[in-house]
C-alpha positions as a Markdown table, in Angstrom:
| # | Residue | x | y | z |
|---|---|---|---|---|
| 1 | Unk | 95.6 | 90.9 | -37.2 |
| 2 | Unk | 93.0 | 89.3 | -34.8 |
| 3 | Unk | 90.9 | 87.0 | -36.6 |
| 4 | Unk | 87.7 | 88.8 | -36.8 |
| 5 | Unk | 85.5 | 87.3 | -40.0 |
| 6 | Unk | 83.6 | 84.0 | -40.3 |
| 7 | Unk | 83.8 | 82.7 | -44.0 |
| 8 | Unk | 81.3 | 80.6 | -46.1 |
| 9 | Unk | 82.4 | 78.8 | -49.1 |
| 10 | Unk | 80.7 | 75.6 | -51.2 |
| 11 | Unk | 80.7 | 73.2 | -54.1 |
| 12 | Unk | 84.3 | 72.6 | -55.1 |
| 13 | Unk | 83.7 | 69.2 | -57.0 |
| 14 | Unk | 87.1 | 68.3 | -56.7 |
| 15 | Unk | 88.0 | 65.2 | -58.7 |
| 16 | Unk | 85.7 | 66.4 | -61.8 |
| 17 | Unk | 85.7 | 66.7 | -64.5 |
| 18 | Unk | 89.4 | 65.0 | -64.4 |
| 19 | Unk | 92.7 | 65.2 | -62.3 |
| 20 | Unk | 94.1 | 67.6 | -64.3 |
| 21 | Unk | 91.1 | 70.5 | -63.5 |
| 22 | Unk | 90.5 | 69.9 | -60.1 |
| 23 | Unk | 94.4 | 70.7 | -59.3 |
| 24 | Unk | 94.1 | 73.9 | -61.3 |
| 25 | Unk | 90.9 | 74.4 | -58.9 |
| 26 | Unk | 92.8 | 73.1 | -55.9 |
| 27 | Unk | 95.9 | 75.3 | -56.0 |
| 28 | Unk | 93.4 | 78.1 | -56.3 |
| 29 | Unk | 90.9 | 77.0 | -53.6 |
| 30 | Unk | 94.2 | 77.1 | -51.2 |
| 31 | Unk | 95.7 | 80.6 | -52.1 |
| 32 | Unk | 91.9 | 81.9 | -50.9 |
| 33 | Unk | 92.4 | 79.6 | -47.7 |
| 34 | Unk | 95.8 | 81.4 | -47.5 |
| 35 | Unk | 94.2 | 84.8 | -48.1 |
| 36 | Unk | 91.2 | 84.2 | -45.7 |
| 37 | Unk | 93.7 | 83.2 | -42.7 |
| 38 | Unk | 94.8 | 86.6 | -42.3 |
| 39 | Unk | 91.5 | 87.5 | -40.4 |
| 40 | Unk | 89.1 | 84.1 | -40.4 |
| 41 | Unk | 87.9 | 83.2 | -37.0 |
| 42 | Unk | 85.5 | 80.6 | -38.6 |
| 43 | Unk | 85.3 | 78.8 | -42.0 |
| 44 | Unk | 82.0 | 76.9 | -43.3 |
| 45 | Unk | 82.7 | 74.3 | -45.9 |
| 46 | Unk | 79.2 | 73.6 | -47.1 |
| 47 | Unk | 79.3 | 70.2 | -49.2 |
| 48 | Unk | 80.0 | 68.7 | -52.1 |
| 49 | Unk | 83.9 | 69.7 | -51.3 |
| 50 | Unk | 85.2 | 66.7 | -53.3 |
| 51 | Unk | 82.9 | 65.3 | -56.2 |
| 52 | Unk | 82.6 | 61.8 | -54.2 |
| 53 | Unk | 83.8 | 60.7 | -51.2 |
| 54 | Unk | 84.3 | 57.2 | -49.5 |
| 55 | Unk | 85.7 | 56.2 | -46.5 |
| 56 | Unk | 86.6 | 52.4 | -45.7 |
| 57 | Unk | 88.2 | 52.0 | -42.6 |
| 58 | Unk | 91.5 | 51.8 | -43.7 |
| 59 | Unk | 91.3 | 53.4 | -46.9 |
| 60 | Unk | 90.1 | 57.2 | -48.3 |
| 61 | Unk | 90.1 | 58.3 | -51.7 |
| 62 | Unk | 93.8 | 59.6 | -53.1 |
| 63 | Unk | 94.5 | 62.7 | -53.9 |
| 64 | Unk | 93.9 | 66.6 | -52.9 |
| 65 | Unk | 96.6 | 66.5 | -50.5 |
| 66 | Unk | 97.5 | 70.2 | -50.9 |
| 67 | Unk | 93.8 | 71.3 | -49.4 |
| 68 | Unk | 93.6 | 68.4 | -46.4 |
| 69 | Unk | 97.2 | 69.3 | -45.8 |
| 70 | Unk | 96.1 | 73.7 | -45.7 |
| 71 | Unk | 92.6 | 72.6 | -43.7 |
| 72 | Unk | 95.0 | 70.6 | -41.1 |
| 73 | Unk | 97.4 | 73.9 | -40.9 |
| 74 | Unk | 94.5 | 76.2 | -40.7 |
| 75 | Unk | 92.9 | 74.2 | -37.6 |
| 76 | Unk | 95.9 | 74.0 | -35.6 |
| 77 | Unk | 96.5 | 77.3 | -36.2 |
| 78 | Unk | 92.6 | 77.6 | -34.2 |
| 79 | Unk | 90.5 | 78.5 | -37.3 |
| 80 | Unk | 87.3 | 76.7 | -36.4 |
| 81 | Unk | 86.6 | 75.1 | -39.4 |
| 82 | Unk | 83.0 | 73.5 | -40.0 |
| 83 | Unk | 81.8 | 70.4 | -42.7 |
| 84 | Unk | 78.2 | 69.8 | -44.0 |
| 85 | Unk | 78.2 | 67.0 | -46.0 |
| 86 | Unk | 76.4 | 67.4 | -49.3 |
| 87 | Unk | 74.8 | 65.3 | -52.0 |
| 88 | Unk | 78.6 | 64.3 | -53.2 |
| 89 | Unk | 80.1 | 63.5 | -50.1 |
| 90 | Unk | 77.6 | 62.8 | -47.9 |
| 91 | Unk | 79.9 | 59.4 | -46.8 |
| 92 | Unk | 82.4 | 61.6 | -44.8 |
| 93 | Unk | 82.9 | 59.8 | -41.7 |
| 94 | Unk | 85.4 | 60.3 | -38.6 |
| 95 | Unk | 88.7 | 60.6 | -41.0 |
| 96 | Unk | 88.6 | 64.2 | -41.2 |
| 97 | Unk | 87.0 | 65.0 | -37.8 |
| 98 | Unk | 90.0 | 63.3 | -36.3 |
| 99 | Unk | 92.7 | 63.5 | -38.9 |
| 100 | Unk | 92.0 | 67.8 | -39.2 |
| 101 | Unk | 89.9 | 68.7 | -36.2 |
| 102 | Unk | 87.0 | 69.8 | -38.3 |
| 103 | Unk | 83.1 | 69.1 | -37.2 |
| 104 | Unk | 80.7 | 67.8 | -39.3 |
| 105 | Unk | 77.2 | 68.3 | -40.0 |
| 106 | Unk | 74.5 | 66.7 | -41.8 |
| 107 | Unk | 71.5 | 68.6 | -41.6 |
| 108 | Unk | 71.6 | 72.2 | -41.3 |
| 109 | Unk | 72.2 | 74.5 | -38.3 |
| 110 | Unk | 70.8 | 77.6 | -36.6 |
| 111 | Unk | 73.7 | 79.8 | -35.6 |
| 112 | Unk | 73.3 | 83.3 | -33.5 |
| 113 | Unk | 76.2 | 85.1 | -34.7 |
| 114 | Unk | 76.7 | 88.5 | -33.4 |
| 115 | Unk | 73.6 | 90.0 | -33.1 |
| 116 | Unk | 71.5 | 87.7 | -36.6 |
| 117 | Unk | 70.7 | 85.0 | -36.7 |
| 118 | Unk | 71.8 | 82.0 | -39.3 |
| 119 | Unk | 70.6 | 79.4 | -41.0 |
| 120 | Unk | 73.0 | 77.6 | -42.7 |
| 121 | Unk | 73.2 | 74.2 | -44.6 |
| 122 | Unk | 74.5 | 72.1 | -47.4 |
| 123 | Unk | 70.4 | 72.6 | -49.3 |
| 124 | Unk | 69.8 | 69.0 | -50.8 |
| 125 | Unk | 66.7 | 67.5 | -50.6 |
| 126 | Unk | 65.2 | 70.7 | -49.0 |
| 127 | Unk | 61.7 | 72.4 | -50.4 |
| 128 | Unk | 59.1 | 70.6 | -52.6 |
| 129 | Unk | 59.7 | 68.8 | -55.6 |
| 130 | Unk | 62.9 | 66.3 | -56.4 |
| 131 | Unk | 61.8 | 63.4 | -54.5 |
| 132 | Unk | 63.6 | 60.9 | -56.8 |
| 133 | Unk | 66.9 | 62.5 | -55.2 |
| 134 | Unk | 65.4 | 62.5 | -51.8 |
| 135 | Unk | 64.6 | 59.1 | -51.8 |
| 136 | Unk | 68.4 | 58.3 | -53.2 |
| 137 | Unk | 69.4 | 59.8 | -50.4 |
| 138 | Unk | 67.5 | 57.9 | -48.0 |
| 139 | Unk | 69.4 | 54.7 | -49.6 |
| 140 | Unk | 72.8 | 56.2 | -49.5 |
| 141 | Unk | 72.2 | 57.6 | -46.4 |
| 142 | Unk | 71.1 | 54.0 | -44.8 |
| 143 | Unk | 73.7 | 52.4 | -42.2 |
| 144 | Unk | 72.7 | 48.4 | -44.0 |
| 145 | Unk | 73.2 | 50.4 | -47.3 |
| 146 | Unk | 77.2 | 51.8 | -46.8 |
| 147 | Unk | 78.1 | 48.8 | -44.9 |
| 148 | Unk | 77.6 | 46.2 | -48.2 |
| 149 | Unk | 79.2 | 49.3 | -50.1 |
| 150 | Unk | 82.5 | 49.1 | -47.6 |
| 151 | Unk | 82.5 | 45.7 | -48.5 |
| 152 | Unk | 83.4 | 46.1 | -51.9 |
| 153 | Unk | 87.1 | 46.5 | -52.7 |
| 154 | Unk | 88.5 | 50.0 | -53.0 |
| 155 | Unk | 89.7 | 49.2 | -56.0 |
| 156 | Unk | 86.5 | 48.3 | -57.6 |
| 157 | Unk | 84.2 | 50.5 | -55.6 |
| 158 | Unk | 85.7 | 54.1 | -55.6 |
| 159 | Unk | 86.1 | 53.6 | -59.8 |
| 160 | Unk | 82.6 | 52.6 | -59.6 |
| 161 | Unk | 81.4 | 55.5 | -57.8 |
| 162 | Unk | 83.2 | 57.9 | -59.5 |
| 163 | Unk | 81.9 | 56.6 | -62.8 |
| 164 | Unk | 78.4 | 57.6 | -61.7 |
| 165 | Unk | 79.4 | 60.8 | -59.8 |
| 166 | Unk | 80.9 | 62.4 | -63.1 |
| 167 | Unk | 77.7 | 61.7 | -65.2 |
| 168 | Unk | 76.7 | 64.9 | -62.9 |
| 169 | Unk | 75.7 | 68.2 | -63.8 |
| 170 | Unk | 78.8 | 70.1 | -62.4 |
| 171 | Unk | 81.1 | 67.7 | -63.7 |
| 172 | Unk | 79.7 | 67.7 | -67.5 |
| 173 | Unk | 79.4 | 71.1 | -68.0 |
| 174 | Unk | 75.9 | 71.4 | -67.6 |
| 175 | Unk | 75.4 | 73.7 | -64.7 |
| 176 | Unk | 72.0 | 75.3 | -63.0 |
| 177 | Unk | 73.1 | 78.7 | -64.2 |
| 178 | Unk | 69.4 | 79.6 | -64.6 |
| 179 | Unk | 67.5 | 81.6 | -62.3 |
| 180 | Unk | 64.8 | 79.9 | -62.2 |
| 181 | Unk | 62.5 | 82.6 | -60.1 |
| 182 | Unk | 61.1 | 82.6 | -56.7 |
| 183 | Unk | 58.4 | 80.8 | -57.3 |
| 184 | Unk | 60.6 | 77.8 | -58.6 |
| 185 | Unk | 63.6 | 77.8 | -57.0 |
| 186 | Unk | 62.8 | 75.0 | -54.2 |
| 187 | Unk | 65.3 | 76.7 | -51.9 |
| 188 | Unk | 63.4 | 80.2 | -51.6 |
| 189 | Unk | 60.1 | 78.0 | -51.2 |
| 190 | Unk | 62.3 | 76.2 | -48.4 |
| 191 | Unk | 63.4 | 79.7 | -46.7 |
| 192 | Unk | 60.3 | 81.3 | -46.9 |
| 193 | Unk | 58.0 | 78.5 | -45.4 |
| 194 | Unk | 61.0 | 79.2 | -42.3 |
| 195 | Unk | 60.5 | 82.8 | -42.3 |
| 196 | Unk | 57.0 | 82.1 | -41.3 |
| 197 | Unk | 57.8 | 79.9 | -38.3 |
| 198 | Unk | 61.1 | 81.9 | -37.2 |
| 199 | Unk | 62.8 | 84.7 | -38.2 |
| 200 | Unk | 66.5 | 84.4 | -39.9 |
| 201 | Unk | 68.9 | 87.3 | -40.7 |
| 202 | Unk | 70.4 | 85.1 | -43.5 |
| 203 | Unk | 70.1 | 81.9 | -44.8 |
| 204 | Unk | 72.9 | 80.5 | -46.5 |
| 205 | Unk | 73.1 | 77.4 | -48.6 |
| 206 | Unk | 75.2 | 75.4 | -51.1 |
| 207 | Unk | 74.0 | 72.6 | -54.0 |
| 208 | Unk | 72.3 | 75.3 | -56.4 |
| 209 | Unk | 75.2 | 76.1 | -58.1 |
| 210 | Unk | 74.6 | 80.1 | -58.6 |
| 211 | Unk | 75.4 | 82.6 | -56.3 |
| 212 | Unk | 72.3 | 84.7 | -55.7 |
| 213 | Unk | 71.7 | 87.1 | -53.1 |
| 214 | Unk | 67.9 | 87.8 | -52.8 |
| 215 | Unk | 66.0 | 89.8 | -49.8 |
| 216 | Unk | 63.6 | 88.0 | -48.6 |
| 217 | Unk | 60.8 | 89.5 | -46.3 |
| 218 | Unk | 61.7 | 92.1 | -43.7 |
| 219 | Unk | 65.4 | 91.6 | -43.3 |
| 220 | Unk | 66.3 | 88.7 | -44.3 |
| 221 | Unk | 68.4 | 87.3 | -47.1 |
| 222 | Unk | 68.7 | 84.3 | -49.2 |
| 223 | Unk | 72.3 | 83.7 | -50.3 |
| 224 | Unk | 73.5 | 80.5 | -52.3 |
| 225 | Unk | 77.3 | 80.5 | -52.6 |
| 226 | Unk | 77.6 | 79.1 | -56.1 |
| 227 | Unk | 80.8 | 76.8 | -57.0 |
| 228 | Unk | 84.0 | 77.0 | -58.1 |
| 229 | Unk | 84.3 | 75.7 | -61.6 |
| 230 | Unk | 83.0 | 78.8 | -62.9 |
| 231 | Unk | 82.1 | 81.0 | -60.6 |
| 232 | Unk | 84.7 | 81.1 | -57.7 |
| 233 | Unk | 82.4 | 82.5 | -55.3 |
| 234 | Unk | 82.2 | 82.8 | -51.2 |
| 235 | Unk | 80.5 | 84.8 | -48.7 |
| 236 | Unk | 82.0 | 86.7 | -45.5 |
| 237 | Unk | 80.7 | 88.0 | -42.4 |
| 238 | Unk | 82.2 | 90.6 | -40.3 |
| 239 | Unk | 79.9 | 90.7 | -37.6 |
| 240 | Unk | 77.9 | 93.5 | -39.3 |
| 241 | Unk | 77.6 | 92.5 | -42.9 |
| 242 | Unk | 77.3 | 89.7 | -45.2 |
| 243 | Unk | 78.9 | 90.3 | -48.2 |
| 244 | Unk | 78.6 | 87.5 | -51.7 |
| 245 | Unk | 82.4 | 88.4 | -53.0 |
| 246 | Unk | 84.4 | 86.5 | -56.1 |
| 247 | Unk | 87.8 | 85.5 | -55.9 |
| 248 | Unk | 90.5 | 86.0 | -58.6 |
| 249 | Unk | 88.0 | 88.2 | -60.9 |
């Protein structure tokens, strides 16, 4: 079968709430890499893939072996396969790039697929409101910042981080499963203040936790692709449509 669909997929937390979970959600997270090969020209991983993420030079977190080693397969096999960072593991650095052959992003992309046109990105810190996070993110995000973390010993400073990481929503329980309405959800606000400057065919985010699938204006569509502690969600594009779909019921 020629590879013929491009596939969009976020928010697997791996690592939370405890080893035991994630590798339930791991094995399953690989048999839909193994059903998407049949036909994927293109896969998006868009953030917060492991719940935190730090790379020392010599040293990445342990673990999640059976997904790195499916990723590596799936790019040799030419399956372009792209990484935004999100608000979890924002400190991917070159490990993966060179160790699977995947690129990485950090803001989001404009993509002319076919004949629409994407936009496509991680969604932290995007829209109004939440500018406690942004400015977080600013700190973590600083080059003086992750240096003095790399300095502390991986021993000390992954526990440490992972401490805080699984005081998180996702990892608690305590999901966004809310709409919240159009008028509130700072990622609508964030795609319609776009629409005005540029039109998009499809926007397509991460971070919010629900899949929605909302029309927005003339022709174009917000779609947030959930995560997969609950909701096991993804989206794929044939070069026609862009269908929100659920794996394993």
């Amino acid at each position: 079968m020629n590879p013929t669909k491009i596939y969009f997929i976020s928010d697997f937390h791996l690592g939370a709430p405890d080893a035991e979970k994630s590798l339930i959600r791991e094995k399953r997270i690989v048999r839909w890499l193994e059903m998407v090969q049949k036909d994927a020209s293109e896969i998006y991983l868009m953030g917060d893939i492991f719940d935190f993420w730090f790379e020392y030079k010599h040293a990445v977190p342990r673990g999640y072996v059976r997904l790195l080693g499916k990723l590596a397969e799936l790019s040799d096999r030419g399956i372009k396969l792209h990484y935004f960072t999100g608000n979890h593991d924002m400190w991917v650095f070159d490990y993966l790039p060179k160790e699977i052959g995947l690129t990485i992003y950090r803001e989001p992309v404009t993509r002319t697929i076919g004949k629409h046109e994407f936009y496509i990105g991680h969604g932290d810190g995007l829209g109004p409101g939440d500018h406690g996070y942004k400015f977080i993110k600013k700190v973590f995000a600083n080059k003086v910042c992750q240096w003095l973390f790399a300095r502390l010993h991986p021993n000390f400073g992954i526990p440490l981080a992972l401490y805080f990481s699984r005081k998180s929503r996702i990892a608690t329980g305590s999901t966004d499963e809310k709409f919240l309405g159009e008028d509130k959800e700072w990622l609508i606000i964030y795609c319609k203040e776009l629409l005005q400057k540029k039109h998009y065919d499809f926007l397509i985010f991460g971070h919010r936790h629900l899949p929605l699938d909302i029309t927005l204006g003339q022709n174009s569509r917000y779609v947030n692709l959930g995560e997969w502690i609950n909701y096991n969600t993804y989206a794929a594009y044939d070069g026609k449509e862009l269908q929100l779909l659920k794996f394993e019921g």
